[in-house]
N, C-alpha and C positions, 0 to 999 in steps of 0.2 A: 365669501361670494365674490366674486371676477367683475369688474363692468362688465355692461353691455359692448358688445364688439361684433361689427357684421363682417360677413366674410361677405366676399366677391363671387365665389363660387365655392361649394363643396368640396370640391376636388381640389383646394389648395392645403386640404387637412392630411391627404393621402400619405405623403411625408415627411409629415413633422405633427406630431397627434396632441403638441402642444395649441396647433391653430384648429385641431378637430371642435366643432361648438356640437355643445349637447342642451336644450333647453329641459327643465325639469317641471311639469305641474303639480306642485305642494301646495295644501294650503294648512299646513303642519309644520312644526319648528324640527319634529323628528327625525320627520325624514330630510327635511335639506341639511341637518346634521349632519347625517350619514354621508349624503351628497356629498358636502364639501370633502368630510374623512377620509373616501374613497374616491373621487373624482376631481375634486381641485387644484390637483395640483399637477395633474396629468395632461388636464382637458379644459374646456372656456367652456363653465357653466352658468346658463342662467337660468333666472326660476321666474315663474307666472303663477300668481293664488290662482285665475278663475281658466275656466274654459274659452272665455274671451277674450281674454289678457295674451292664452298660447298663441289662440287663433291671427291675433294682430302680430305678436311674435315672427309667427310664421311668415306672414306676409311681406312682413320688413325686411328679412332676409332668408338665404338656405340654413338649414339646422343638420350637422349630421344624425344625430339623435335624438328624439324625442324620450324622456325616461316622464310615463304618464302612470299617475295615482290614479284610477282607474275609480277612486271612490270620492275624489276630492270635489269631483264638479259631477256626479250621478251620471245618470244615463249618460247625459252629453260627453262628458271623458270618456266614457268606451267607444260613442259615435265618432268620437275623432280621434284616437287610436283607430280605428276602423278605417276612417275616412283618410289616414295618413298611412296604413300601413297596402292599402289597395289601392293609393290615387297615383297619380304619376311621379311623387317627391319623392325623389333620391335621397329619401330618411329611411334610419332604421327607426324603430318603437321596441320598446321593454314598458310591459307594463308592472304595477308595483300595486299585490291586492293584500285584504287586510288579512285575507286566506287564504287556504290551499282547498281552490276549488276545481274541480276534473271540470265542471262546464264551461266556467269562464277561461279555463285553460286550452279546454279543445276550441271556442268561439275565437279565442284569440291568435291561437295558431291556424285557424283555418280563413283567419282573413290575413295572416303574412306579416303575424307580428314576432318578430326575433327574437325575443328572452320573457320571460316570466321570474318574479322575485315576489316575495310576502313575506309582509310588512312584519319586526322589522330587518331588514336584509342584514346580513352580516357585511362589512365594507368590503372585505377579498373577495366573498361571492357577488355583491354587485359589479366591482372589476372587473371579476371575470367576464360577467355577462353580457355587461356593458363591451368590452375588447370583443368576446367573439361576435357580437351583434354588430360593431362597429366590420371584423373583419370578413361578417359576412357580406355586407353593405359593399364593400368594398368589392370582393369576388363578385358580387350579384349586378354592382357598376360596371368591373369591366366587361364582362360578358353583353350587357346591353349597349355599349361601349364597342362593339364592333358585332358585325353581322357575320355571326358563325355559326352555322347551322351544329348539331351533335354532335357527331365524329368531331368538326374542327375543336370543340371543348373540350372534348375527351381528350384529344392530343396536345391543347393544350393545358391542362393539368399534369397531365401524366412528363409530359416535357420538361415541367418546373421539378419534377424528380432528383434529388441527387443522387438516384441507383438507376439501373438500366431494368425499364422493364417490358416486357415485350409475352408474344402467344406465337406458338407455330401451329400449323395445320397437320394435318396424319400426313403427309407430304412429307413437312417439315420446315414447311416455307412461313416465311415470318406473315404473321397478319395485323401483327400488332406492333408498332417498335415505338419509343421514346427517342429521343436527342442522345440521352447517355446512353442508350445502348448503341445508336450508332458510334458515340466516339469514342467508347470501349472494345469495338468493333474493328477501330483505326479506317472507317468509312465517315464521308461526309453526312450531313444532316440527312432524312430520308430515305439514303443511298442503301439501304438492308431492307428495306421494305419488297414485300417479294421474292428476296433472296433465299439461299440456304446458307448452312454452315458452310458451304464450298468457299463463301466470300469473303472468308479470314481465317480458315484455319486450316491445317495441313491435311493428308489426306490419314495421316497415323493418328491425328488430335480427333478426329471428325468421329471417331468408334466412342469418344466418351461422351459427348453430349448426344448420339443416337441411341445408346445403352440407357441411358436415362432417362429421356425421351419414352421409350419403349419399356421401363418400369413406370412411366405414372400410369403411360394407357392402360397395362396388365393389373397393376395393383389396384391403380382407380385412389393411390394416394399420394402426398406430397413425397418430395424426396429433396432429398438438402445433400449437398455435395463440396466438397477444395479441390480446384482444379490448375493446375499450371499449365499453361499454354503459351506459344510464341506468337505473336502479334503484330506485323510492322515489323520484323527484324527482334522484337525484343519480349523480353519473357515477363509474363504479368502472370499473377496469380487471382481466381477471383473465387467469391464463396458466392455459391448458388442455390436457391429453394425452386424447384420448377412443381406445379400445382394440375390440379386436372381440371377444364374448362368445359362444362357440362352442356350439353344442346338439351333442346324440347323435352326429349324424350329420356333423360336421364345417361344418355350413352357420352363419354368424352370423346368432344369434338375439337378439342382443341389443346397442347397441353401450353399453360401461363408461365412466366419465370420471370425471378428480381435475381439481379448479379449485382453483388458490389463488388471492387477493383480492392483487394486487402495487399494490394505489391508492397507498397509503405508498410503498413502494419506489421507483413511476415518478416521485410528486410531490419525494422526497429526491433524484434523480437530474436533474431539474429545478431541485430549486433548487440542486443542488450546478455542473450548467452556467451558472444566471444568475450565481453566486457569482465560480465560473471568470472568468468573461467580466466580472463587475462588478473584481475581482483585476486580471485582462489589460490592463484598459481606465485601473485606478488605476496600474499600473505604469506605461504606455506616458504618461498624462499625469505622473508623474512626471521621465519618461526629457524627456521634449518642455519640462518645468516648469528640469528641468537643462542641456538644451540652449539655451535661451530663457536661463537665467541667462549662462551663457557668452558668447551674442552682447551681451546687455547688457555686460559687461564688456569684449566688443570696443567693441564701439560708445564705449565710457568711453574708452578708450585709443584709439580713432581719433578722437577730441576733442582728446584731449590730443597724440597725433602719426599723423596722419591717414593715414601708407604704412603704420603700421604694422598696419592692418586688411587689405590687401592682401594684406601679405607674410606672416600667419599663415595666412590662407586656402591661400595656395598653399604653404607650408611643409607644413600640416598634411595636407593631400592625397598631399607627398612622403612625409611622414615616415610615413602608413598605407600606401602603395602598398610601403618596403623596409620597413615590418613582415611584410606578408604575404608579402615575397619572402623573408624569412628563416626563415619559415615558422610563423609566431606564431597561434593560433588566433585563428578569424574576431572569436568575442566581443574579443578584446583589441586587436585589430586596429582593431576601433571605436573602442573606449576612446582608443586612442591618437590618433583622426583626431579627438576630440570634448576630450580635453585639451590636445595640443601646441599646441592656439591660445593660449593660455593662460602660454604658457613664456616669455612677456617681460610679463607682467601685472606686474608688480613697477615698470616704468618708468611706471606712473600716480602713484608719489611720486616720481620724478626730476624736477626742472627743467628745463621747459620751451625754456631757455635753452641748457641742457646738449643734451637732445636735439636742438636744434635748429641748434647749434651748428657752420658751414659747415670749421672748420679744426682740426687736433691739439687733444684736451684736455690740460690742464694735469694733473699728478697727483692734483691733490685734485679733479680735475673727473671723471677716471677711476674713480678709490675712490667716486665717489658714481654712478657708473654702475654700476657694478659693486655696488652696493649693492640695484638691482632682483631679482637673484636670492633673495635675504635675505627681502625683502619679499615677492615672489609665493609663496611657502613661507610665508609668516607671514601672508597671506591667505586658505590652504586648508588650512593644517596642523589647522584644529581643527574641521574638514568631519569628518565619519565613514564618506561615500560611498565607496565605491570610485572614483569619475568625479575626485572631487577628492583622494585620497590621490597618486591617478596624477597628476592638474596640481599637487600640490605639490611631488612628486617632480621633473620635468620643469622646473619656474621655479627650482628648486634646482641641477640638474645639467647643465642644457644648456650651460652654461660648461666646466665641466670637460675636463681634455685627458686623452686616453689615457696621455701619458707622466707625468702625475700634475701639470704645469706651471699646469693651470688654476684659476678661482676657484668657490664661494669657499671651499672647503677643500681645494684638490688632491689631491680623489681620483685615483687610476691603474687605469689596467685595467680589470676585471669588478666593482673596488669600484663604476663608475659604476653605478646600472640602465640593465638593455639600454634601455630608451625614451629618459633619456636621452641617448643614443648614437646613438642613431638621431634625434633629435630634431638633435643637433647636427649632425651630418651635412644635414639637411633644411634649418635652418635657413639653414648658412654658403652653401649651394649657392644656393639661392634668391634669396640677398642678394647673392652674384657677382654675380649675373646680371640684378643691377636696379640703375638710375642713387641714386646717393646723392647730395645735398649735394658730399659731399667727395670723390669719385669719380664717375665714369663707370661703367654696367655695363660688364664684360666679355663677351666674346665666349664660345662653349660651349666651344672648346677651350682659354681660357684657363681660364675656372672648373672643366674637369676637372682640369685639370692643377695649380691650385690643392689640389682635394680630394686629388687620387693625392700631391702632394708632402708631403699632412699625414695621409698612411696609417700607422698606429701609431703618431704623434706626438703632433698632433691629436683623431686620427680613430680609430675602431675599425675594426683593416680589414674585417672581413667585412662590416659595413655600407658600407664604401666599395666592394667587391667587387661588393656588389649593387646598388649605383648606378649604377657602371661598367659591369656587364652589363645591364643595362636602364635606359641613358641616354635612349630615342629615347620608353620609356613615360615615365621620369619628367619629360621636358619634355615631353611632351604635355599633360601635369597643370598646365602652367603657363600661366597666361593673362595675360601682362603690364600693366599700367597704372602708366605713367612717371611719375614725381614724385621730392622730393629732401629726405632727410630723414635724420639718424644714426639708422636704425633698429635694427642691431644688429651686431654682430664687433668 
């Protein structure tokens, strides 16, 4: 509970809702609970047990609220709710009953009392009611607060508007304007009252708010419209609902209309699409900047051993055709047509000599073959791409054999990544099937029968499974050019 604290007058609560004082008549611990829950920390509450306790309350100083138990002091609490809510104090009243009763609710609201709550109030719904009672209090101040007959309250509400709202006549002449409509207008306060469309708008613009105008009459319904218009020299866009205004007798006598000014809004939604598209346009030169580095790298390595540009091309076509047959999403499915070329990059430090080499390597000539894996991993390991964490992975493990036999750490199994798995399978198939140096290609039923003999040895079978079952696509993918060169197995 707050001290006692008098205010000086009411109206120093108006702007700062911390000095708002609300007196509370409890003679219950339950409800000033709530009180404080909900109110203390907002507002300067204080409590009175009796009905003459409020009374002297009152007298002492202005209260903006009265929050009265309506049960706490009998009759007499609803005679002064009554007496406070019809006398001339610039209080609101909320009363607080033990029930939900329609009589003492209608009694209550028909002598002008602001909220109704029973007992016991949830603290957000006293808040609330509490606040709108407070801000009806408020509205219902100023208006007694200056001498303005109806119309002048009408205009001024409608003035506190931040849309422009307004009514024309079958004319078309405004009978109604707000503030915002004149200054959407590009006219002074006022200055549209009376008017027509003639008064801002060209005489090409004037056919679309006539045409519309002329559908609420006929239709007799609302209509909502996006309109671009020039204004002042400058072009505004606004979204509009215009409504039909009914007279006595049911016939529309007038048509209503809300305009907001959306120029902001369409010009942030423009730039937010160039943004998009200026975004789309950096990525895909990205994707093309990373793709182009890659051919550069073939191209490096078809210098250095000139089948072996051939034979990535058509590996890598293999090795994405059993990604997607093993069911790999599409993105990754790229990924891996756009890295697997990539999976013998590492033979650009081999010797020349080595790869080129028409008969058996020597051991130490193998260990430095087998050294390109090392390498093409130590080429893209310190990339942060996705495109190249995948081609580091792939020049690392395309060697590797399922039964864990392979280099250059003999991984086994599903230690390999599935790419390189699939990559390896793509790779050895391709190379069957193309003349080497030190082989002849083989034949398609030799090089399957290669692959099916190195099924869970070599090979991981479901990738060989899915080769096997679509052999007729995966050599369709293949477009040969003969030459002779230790390109890879």
């Amino acid at each position: 509970m707050t001290p006692d604290t008098k205010a000086t007058s009411s109206s120093t609560s108006i702007g700062d809702p911390r000095l708002t004082r609300i007196l509370v008549t409890a003679d219950e611990a339950g409800l000033e609970f709530v009180v404080n829950r909900a109110l203390s920390e907002r507002y300067m509450c204080e409590f009175a047990s009796s009905v003459e306790q409020a009374r002297q309350r009152l007298a002492d100083g202005a209260f903006d609220l009265v929050l009265c138990d309506v049960h706490a002091g009998g009759a007499s609490a609803m005679t002064l709710a009554e007496e406070i809510a019809g006398g001339d104090l610039d209080t609101a009243v909320v009363l607080v009953a033990e029930s939900d009763d329609p009589d003492l609710a209608n009694r209550a609201f028909e002598a002008g009392v602001y909220g109704y709550v029973v007992k016991p109030p949830w603290p957000g719904q006293l808040l609330i009611t509490v606040m709108n009672a407070l801000r009806r209090r408020r509205l219902e101040g100023a208006e007694r607060g200056h001498s303005q007959n109806l119309a002048d309250r009408r205009q001024t509400i409608i003035d506190m508007a931040p849309i422009a709202i307004y009514a024309k006549d079958a004319s078309g002449r405004y009978i109604v304007v707000n503030a915002k409509a004149d200054e959407l207008a590009g006219l002074t306060s006022g200055e549209l009252l009376g008017q027509t469309d003639e008064a801002f708008l060209s005489p090409e613009e004037l056919t679309v708010g006539s045409d519309s105008d002329r559908r609420v009459y006929d239709e007799r319904t609302s209509h909502e419209r996006e309109d671009t218009v020039e204004i002042g020299g400058e072009r505004k866009t606004f979204k509009t609902i215009r409504f039909p205004l009914l007279g006595e007798q049911g016939e529309v006598s007038a048509v209503g209309g809300v305009s907001i000014d959306i120029t902001a809004e369409r010009e942030a939604i423009r730039l937010r699409d160039e943004l998009a598209a200026s975004q789309l346009k950096a990525i895909e030169e990205l994707r093309l900047s990373r793709l182009e580095t890659i051919e550069g790298l073939a191209k490096a390595i078809d210098l250095h051993d000139s089948p072996t540009a051939e034979h990535v091309n058509r590996m890598a076509a293999i090795a994405a055709f059993l990604a997607a047959s093993l069911g790999l999403e599409p993105d990754r499915v790229e990924l891996i047509r756009a890295a697997a070329p990539m999976h013998d990059v590492g033979k650009i430090g081999t010797p020349a000599e080595i790869l080129r080499k028409p008969g058996p390597l020597t051991v130490e000539e193998r260990a430095e073959m087998e050294r390109h894996t090392i390498v093409g991993h130590q080429i893209f390991a310190h990339f942060e791409s996705e495109l190249s964490r995948l081609a580091a992975s792939i020049a690392l493990t395309h060697h590797e054999r399922f039964d864990g036999s392979g280099y250059p750490h003999g991984l086994a199994g599903e230690e390999i990544p599935l790419e390189g798995r699939i990559t390896a399978v793509a790779d050895v198939f391709d190379a069957l099937l193309t003349d080497r140096s030190y082989r002849p290609a083989m034949t398609e039923e030799e090089a399957v029968a290669v692959i099916k003999e190195g099924r869970g040895t070599h090979f991981d079978p479901r990738v060989v499974d899915a080769l096997v079952d679509h052999l007729q696509e995966a050599l369709a993918l293949r477009h040969p050019k003969r030459s002779g060169s230790r390109s890879d197995c």
